[in-house]
N, C-alpha and C positions, 0 to 999 in steps of 0.2 A: 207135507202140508201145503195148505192155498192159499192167495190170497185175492181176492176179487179186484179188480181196479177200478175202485169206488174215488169219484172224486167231487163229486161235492153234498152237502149236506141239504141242499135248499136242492138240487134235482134230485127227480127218482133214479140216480144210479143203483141205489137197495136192488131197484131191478133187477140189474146181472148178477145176483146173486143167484136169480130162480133163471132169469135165461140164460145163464152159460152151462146150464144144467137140463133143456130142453124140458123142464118139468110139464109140459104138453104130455108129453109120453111117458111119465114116471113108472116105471113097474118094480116089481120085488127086485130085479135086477139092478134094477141102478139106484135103490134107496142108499141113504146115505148111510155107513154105519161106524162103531165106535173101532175110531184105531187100536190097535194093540200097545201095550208097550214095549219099549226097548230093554227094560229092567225089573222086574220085582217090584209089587209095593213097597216092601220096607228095606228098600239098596237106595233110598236117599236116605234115612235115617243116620244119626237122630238129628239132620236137620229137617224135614219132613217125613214124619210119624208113616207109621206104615196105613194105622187104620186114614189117618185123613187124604192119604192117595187112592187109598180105596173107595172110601166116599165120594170123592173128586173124582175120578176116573168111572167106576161103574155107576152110580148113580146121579152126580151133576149131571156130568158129559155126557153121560145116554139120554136124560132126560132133554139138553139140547136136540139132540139126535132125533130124537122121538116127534119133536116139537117141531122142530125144522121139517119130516119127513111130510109131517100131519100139514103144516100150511101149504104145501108145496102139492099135495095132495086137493085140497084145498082151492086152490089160485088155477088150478088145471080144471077143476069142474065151474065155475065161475069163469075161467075162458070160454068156457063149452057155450054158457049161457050168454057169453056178450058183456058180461058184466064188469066194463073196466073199471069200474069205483071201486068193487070190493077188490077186486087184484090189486089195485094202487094202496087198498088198505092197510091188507095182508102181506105185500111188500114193505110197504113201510113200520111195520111195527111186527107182526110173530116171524118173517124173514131176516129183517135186519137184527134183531132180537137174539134168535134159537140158530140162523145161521153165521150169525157173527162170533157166539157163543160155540159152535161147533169147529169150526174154524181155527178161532182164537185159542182154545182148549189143547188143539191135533198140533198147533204150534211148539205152546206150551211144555210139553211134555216131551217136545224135541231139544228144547234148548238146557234141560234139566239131563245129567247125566249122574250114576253112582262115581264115588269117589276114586273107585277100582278101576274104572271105564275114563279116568278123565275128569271126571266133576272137580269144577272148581282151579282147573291147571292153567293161566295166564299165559299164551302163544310168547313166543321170544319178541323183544322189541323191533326186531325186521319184519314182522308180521305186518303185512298191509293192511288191516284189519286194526293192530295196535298204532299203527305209525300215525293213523286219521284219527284214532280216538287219545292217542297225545297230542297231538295239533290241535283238537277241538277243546280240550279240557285240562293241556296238561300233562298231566299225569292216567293214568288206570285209576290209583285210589281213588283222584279227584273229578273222574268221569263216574266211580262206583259213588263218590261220596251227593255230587248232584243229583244221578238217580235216583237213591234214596230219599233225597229229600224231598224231590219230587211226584215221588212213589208214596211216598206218606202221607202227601198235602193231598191226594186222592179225598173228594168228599163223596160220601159214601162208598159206592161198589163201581167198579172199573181196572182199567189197567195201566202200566205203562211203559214205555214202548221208547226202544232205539230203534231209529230208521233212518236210512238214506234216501235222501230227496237228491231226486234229479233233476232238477231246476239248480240247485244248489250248488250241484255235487258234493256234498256235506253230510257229515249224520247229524243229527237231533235227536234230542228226548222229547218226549209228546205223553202226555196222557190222554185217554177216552173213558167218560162214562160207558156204564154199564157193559155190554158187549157190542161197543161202538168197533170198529177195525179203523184203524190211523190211516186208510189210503182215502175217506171218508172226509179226512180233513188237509193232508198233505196229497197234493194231485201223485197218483201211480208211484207213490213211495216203495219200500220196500220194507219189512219189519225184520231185522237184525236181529233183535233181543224183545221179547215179552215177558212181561211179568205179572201176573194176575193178584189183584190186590183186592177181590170178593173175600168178606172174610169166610167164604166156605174153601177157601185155601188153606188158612194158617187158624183158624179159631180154636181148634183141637187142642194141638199143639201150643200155641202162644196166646190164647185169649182174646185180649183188646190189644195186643204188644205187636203191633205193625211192623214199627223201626227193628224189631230184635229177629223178626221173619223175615224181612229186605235186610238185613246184617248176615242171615246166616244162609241163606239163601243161594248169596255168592259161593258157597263151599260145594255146591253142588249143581251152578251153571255150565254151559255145555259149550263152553267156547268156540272146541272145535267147528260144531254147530253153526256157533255164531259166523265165525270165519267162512265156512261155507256159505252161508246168506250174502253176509257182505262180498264177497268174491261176484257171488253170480249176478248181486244186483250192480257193483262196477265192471263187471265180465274180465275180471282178473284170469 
């Protein structure tokens, strides 16, 4: 997965998301398209349903895909014309949008593993990885149990996010609306752990019941995953 180095919300940074991708030249070759997964729809089950992985996967996430290709599609013929209003438009709103959404999604689905695979196995306390998220929190539960609450108090659709900031050198929990990306508000952060909290995540499955989908959720996080992020964003 990517993540753009999006760092402030009041500059058009939105931009690097279409220029680190030369979408000048966009052709069939280089559209963006839907990852694969690492596991079966239904090898999170039963704490994620198989059909709402399905859902979630072919039809949200492509629909990102689709959206994102089309602006970027878009912002390249409107280059042609000189037209830098509408490129500033279309960056700021179906790129930041459909690309932050694709993005976010290709993460996602990285830091979720089956239970067989790892889902859900807490690294030993020697874990560099665990040693900063005891330092900042505590404990693991008491790092899992903030999350959550912070993961819930989401108003409407967004997500949220462990990151390490390197100003800091610290993790942090962060939330973003909609398909905001956290480097958007923390300058060249790194996102550790994401969690998508649109209810076209968990509705199926849990209803209006947030808290009991961020409870069950943990049984099938991808630690290892995680630990891989946080390494390479301290270059352990």
């Amino acid at each position: 997965f990517f993540f753009f180095p999006m760092q402030s919300v009041n500059k058009s940074i939105v931009s690097q998301l279409y220029r680190s991708f030369s979408a000048r030249s966009v052709s069939l070759a280089s559209k963006h398209t839907l990852p694969d997964l690492d596991y079966d729809y239904g090898e999170l089950a039963p704490f994620i349903g198989a059909r709402i992985m399905e859902l979630h996967h072919s039809k949200h996430h492509q629909t990102y895909v689709n959206n994102y290709n089309a602006a970027l599609d878009q912002i390249a013929e409107a280059e042609q014309k000189g037209d830098t209003e509408t490129v500033k438009k279309i960056e700021n709103s179906a790129v930041r949008f459909n690309g932050g959404g694709h993005h976010n999604h290709s993460m996602f689905w990285k830091v979720l593993a089956p239970k067989k695979n790892g889902g859900g196995e807490v690294p030993s306390e020697e874990s560099n990885l665990i040693v900063n998220i005891s330092s900042e929190w505590g404990s693991v539960k008491k790092f899992q149990e903030t999350f959550n609450t912070r993961a819930a108090g989401v108003q409407g659709s967004g997500w949220c996010w462990l990151v390490h900031n390197p100003e800091t050198k610290k993790l942090e929990i962060m939330t973003t609306p909609n398909q905001d990306q956290p480097g958007l508000y923390v300058k060249d952060c790194t996102p550790v752990l994401g969690i998508d909290v649109w209810e076209h995540a968990y509705y199926l499955d849990y209803e209006n019941r947030r808290p009991d989908y961020l409870k069950n959720i943990w049984e099938v996080v991808n630690w290892s995953q995680m630990e891989q992020n946080f390494n390479t964003a301290t270059k352990q």
